[in-house]
Structure formats: C-alpha cells, structure tokens
N, CA, C and O of each residue as an XYZ file, in Angstrom:
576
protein
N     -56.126     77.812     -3.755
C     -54.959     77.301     -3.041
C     -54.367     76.125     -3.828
O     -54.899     75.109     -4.276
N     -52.704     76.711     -3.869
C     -52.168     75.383     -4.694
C     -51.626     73.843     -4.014
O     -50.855     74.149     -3.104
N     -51.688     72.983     -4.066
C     -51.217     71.583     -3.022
C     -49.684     71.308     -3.776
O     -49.709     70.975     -4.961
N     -48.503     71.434     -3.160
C     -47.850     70.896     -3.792
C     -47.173     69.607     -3.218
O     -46.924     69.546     -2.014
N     -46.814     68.376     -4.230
C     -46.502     67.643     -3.502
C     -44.892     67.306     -3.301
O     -44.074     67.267     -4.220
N     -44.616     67.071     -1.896
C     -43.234     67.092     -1.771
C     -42.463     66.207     -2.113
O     -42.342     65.318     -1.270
N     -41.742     66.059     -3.247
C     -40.964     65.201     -3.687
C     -39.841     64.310     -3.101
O     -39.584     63.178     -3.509
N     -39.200     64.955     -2.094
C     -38.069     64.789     -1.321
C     -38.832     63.814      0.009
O     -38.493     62.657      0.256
N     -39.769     64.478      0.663
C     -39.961     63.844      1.573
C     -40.785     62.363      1.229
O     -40.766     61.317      1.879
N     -41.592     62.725     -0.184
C     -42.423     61.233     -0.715
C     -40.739     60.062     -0.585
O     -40.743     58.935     -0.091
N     -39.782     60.609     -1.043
C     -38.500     59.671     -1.732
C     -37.695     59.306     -0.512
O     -36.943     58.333     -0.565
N     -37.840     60.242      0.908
C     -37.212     59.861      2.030
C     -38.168     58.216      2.786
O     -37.662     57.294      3.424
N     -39.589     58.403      2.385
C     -40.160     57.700      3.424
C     -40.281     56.287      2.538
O     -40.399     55.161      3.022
N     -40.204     56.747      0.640
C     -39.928     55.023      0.286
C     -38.997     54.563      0.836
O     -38.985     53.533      1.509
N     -37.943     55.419      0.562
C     -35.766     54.696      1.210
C     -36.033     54.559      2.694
O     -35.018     54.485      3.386
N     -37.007     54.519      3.218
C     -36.901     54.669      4.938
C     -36.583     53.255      4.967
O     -37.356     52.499      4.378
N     -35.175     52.591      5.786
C     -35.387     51.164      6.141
C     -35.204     50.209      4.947
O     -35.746     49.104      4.938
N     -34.449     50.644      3.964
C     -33.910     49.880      2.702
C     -32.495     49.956      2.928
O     -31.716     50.721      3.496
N     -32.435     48.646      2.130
C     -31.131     48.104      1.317
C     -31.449     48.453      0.123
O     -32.592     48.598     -0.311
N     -29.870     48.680     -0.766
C     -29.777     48.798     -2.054
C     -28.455     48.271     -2.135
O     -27.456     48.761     -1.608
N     -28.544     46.759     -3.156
C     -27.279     46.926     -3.908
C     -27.346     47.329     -5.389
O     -28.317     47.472     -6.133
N     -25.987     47.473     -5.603
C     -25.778     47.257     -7.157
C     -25.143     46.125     -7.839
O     -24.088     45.656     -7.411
N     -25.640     45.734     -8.717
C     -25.033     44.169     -9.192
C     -24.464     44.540    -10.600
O     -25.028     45.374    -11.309
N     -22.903     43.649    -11.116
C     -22.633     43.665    -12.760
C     -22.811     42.669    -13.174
O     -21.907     41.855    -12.987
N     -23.889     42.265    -13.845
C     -23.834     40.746    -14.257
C     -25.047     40.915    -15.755
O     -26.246     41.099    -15.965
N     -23.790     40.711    -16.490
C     -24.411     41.259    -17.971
C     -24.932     39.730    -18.709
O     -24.560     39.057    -19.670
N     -26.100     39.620    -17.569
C     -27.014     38.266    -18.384
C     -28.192     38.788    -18.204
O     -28.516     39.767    -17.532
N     -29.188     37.659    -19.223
C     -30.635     38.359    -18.894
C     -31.611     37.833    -17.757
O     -31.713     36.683    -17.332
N     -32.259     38.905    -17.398
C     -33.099     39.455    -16.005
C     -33.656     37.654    -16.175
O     -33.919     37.609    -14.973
N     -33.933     36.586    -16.539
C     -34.704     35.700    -16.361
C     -33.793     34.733    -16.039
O     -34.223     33.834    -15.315
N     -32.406     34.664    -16.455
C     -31.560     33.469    -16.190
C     -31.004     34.260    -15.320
O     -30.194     33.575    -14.696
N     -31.000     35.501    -14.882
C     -30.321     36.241    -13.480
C     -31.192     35.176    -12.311
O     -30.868     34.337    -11.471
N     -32.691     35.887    -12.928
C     -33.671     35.548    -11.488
C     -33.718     33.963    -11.300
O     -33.603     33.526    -10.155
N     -33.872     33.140    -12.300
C     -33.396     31.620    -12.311
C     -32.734     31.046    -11.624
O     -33.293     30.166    -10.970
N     -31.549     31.206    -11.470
C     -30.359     31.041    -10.305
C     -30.580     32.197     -9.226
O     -30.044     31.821     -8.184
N     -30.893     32.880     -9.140
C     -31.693     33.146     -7.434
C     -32.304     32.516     -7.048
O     -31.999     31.940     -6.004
N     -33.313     32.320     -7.583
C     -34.626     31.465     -7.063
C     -33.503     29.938     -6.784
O     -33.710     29.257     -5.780
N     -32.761     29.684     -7.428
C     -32.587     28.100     -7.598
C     -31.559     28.173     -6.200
O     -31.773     27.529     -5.173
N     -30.299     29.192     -6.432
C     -29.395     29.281     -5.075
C     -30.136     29.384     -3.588
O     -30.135     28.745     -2.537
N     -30.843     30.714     -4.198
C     -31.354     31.009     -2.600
C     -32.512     30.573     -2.227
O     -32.937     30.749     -1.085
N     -33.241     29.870     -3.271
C     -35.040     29.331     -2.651
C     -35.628     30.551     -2.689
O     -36.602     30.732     -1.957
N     -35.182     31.565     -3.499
C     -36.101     32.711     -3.684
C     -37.399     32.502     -4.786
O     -37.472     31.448     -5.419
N     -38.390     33.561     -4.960
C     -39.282     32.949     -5.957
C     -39.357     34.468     -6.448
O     -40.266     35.189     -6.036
N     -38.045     35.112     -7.649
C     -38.270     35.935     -7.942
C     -39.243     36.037     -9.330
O     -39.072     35.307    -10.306
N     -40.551     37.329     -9.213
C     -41.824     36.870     -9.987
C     -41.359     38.211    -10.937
O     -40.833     39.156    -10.348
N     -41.573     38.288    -12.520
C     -41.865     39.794    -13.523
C     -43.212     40.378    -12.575
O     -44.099     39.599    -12.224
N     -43.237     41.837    -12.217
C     -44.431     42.479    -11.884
C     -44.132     42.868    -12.707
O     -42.964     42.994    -13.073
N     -45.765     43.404    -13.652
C     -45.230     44.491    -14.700
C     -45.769     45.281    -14.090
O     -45.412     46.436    -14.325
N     -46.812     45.092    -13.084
C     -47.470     46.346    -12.223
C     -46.747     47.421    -11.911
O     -47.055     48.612    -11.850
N     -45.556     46.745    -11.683
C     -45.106     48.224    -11.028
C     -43.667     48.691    -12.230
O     -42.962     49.624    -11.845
N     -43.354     48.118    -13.426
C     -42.592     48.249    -14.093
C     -42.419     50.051    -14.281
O     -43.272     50.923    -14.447
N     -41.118     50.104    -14.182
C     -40.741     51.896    -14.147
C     -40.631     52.414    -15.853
O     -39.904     51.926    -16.718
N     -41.513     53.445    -15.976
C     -41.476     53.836    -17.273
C     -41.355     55.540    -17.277
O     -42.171     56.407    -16.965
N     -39.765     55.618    -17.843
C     -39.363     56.844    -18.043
C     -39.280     57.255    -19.576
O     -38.944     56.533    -20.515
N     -39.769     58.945    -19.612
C     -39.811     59.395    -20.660
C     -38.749     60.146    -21.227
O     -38.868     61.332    -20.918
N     -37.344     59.824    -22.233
C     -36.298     60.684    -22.135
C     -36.636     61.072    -24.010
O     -37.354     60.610    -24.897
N     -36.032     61.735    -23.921
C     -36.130     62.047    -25.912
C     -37.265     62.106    -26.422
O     -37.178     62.103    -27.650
N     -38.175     62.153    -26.097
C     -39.776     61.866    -26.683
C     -39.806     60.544    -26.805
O     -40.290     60.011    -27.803
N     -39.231     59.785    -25.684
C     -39.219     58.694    -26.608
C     -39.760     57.755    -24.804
O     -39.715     58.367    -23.737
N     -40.224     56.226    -24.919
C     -40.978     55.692    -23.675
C     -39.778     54.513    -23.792
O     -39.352     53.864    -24.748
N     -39.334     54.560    -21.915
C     -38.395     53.526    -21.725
C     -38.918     52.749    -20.855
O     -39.590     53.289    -19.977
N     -38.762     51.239    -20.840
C     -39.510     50.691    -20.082
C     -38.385     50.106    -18.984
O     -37.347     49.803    -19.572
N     -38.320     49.840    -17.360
C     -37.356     49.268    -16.490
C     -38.197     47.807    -15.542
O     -38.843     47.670    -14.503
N     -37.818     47.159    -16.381
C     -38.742     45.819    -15.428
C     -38.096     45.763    -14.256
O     -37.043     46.258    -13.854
N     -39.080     44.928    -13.680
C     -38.558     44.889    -11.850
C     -39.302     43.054    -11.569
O     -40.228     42.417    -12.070
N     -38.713     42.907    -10.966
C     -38.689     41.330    -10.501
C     -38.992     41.456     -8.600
O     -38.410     42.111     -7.735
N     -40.193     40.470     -8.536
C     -40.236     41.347     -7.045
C     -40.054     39.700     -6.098
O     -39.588     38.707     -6.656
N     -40.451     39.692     -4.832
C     -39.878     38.497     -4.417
C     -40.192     38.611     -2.496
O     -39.450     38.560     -1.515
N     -41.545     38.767     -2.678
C     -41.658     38.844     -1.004
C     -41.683     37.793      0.323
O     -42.531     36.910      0.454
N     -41.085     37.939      0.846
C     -40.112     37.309      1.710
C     -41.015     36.614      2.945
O     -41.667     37.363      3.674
N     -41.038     35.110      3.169
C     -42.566     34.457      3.777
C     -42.420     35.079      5.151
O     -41.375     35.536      5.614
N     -43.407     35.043      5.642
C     -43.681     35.391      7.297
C     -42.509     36.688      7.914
O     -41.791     36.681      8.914
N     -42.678     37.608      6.963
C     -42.361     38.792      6.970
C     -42.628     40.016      6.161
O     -42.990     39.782      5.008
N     -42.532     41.239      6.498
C     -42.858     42.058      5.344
C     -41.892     42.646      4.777
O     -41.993     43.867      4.660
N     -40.959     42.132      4.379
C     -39.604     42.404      3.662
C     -40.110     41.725      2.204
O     -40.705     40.673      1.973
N     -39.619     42.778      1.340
C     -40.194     42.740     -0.148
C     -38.205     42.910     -0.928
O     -37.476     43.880     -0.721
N     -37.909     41.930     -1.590
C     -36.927     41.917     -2.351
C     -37.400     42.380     -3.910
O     -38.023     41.605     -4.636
N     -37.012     43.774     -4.333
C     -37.349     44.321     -5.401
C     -35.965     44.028     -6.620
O     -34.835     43.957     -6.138
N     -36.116     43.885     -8.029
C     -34.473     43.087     -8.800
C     -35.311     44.249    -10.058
O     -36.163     44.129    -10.939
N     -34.444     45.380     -9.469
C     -34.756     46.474    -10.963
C     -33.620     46.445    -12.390
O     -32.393     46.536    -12.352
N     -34.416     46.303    -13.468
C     -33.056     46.293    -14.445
C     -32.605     47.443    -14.665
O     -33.501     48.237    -14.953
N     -31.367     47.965    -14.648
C     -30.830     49.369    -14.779
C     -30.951     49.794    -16.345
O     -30.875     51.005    -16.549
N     -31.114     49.028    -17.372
C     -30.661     49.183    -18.435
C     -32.200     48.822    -19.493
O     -32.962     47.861    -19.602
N     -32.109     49.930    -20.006
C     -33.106     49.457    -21.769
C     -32.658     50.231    -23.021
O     -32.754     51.436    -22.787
N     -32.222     49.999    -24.211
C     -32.046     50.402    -25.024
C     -31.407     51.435    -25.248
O     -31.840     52.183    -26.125
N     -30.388     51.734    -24.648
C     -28.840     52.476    -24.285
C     -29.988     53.463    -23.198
O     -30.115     54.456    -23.915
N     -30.527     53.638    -22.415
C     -31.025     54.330    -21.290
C     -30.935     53.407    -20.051
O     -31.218     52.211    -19.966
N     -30.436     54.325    -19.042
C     -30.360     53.736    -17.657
C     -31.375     54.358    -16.546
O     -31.497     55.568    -16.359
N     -31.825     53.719    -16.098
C     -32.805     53.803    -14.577
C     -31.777     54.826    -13.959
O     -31.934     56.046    -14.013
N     -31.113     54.433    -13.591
C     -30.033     55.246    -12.758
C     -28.651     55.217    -13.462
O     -27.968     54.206    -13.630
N     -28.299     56.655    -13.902
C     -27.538     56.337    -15.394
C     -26.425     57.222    -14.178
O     -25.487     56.429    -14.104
N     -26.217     57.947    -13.604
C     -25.071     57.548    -12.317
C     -24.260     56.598    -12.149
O     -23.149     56.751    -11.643
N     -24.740     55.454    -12.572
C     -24.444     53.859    -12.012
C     -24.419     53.099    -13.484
O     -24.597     51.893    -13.311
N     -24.283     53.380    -14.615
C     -24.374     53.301    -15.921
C     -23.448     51.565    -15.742
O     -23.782     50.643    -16.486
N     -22.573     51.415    -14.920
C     -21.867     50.575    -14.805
C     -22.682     48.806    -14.284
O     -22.332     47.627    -14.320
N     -23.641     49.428    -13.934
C     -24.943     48.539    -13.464
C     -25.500     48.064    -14.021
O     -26.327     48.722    -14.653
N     -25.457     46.287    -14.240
C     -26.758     45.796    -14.612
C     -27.885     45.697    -14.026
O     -28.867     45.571    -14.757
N     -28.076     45.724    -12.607
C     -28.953     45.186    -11.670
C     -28.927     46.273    -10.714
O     -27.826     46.739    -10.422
N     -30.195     46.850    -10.068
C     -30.410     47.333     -8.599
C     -31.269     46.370     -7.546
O     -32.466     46.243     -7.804
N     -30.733     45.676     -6.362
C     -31.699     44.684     -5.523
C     -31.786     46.176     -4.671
O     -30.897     46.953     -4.320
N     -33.600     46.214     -4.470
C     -33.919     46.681     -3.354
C     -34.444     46.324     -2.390
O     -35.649     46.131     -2.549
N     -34.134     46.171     -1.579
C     -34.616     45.607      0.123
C     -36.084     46.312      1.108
O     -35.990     47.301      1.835
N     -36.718     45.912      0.997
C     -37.727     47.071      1.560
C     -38.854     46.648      2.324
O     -39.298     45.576      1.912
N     -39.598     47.230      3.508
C     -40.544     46.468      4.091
C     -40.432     45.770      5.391
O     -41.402     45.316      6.000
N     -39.038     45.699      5.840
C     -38.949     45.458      6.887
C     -37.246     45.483      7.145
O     -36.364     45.206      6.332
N     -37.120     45.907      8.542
C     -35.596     46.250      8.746
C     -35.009     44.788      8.706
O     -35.570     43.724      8.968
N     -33.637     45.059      8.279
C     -32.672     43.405      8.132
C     -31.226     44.433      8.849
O     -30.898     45.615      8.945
N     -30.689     43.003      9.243
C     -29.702     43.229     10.023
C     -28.430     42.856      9.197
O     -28.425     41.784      8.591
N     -27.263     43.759      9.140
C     -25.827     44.107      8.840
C     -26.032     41.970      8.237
O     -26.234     41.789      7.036
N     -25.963     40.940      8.991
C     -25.071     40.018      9.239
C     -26.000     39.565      7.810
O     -25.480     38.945      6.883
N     -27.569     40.023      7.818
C     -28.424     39.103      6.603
C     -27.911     39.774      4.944
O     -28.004     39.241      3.838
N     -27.322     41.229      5.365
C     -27.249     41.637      4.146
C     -25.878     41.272      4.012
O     -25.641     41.297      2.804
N     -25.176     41.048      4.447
C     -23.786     40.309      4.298
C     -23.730     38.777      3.659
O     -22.785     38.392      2.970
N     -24.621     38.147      3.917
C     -25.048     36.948      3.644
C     -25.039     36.876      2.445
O     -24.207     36.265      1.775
N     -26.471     37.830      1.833
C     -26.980     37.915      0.769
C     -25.756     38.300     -0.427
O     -25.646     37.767     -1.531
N     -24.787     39.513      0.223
C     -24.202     40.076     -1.095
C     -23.156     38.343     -1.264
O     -22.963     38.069     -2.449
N     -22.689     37.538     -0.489
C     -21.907     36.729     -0.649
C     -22.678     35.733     -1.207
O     -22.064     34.753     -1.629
N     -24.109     35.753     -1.331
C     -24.522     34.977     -1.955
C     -24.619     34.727     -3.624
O     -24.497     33.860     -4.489
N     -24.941     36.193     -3.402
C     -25.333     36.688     -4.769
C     -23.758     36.799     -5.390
O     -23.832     37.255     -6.531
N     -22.485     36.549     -5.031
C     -21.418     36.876     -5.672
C     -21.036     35.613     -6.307
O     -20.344     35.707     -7.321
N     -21.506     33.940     -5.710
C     -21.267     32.960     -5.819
C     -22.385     32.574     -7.375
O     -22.431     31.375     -7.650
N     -23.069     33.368     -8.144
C     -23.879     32.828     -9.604
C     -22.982     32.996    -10.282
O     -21.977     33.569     -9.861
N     -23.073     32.612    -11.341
C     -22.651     32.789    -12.352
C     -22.671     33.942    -13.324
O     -23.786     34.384    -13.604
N     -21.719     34.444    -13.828
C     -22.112     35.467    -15.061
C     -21.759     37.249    -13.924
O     -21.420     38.339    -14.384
N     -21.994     36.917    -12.559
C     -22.117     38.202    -11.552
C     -20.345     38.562    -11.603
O     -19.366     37.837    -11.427
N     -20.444     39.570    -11.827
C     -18.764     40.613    -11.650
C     -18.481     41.242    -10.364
O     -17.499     41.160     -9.627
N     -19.647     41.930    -10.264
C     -19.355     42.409     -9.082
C     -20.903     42.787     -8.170
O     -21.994     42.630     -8.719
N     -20.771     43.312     -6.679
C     -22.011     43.558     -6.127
C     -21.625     44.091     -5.192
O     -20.631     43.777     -4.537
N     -22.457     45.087     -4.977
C     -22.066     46.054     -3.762
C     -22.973     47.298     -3.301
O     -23.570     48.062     -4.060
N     -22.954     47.336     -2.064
C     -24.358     48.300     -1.214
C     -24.180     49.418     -1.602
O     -23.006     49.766     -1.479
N     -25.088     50.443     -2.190
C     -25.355     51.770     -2.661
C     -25.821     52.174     -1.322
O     -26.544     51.561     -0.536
N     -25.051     53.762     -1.187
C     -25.514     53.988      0.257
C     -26.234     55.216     -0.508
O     -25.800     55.715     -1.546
N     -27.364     55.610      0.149
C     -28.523     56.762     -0.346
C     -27.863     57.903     -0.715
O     -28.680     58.539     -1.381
N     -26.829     58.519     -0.650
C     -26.160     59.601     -0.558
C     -25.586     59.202     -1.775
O     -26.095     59.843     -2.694
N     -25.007     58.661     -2.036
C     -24.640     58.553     -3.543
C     -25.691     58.447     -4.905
O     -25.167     58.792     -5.964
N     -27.181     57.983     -4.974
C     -27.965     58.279     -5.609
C     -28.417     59.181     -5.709
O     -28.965     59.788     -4.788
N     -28.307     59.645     -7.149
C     -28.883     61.674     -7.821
C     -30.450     60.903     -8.190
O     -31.260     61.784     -7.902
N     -30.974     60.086     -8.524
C     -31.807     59.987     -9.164
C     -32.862     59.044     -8.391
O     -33.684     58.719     -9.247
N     -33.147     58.563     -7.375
C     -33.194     58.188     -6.827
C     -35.250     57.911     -6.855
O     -35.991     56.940     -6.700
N     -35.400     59.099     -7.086
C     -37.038     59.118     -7.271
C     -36.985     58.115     -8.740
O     -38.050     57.778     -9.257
N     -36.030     57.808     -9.172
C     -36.588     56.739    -10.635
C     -36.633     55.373    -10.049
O     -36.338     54.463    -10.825
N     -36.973     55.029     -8.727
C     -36.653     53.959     -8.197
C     -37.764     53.599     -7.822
O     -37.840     52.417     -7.486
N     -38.866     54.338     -7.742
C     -40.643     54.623     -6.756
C     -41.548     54.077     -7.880
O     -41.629     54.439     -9.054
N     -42.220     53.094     -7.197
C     -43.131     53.008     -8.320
C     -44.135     53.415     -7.597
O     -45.252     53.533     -8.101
C-alpha cells in the first residue's frame, strides 16, 4: 500500500488564519529588519532553521526568512526574502522584495491595517500590500 501525501491540504492548513503581505523595498533584509525592530519594537531574528531552499537548474537557491514572535501570544511574524540570484521564492510576484507572513494566531482587519501603515512609513519601502491566497500559484514555496 502506497501513502500519499496531500499536498493541497498540507498548504491549506499552513495558510489557515494568515496574513500575507507583499513589500517593494529594494534594501538589504538586515537594514529592512533594523528599522522594524527600531519603528515597531519588533525583534526581527535570521532563522536559518527554517531558511527555504529551492532547487531550479541543477542549481541550490537559498530564501532567508527573518522570524519575530509576538510576546504573550502565538502570532509568529515570518519576513521571507523573495529574491536570490535572479530566482524568486514566488516569481508570480517577481515585483517583490519582501513576503511578511502572519501566522499563529488570528489578528483583526484594524491590526493589519496598522501594520501595513506602518511598514509604509521606513525608509527605502515603495510599496506594500495584502496578497490574498487566491492569487498565489506557488504558494507551497512558502512552508518550511
């Protein structure tokens, strides 16, 4: 007997209860997370634990992720880089420097409103704006 595992439903129950934006802000992931941490009192940390590594061309791409869990709650702020060495995480969105993922605990319309106006006020940021699930093809490159 063969087990197969279901791909779709593994990728429904990570997205269960997430935010996703997309951010343009063509600086690097450390002076991004710098001024988060400094604006918002966030303490965004490099995991390499869970760093996303896709294989395109024979060739190994690496997608760091910046993680940032949120005190006396279980809301986990995930800061994926879309971009390594002309390859994109989510090359759909090629226009993307940044994916924030929200995850771990439900947030309400007024906090994620907050946040994108927050995040519009750094420096170097162009633009930012909520990816709704239906528009991501690729979406399993997001799971670590």
């Amino acid at each position: 007997m063969k087990l197969k595992l279901d791909l779709d439903d593994l990728t429904d129950d990570f997205f269960d209860e997430t935010h996703l934006l997309g951010i343009v802000a063509p600086i690097r992931d450390y002076q991004f997370c710098w001024q988060l941490n400094n604006i918002l009192r966030y303490n965004f940390r490099a995991n390499n634990d869970i760093e996303i590594q896709l294989l395109k061309k024979q060739r190994q791409y690496y997608f760091s992720i910046h993680e940032y869990k949120q005190p006396n709650s279980s809301l986990v702020h995930y800061l994926y880089r879309n971009q390594f060495d002309g390859e994109y995480l989510l090359p759909e969105f090629k226009h993307l420097d940044y994916l924030w993922l929200l995850k771990g605990d439900a947030v309400g319309r007024e906090f994620v409103d907050e946040l994108l106006a927050a995040i519009r006020t750094l420096n170097g940021v162009q633009l930012v704006t909520e990816l709704t699930n239906e528009k991501i093809k690729n979406k399993g490159h997001l799971i670590f």
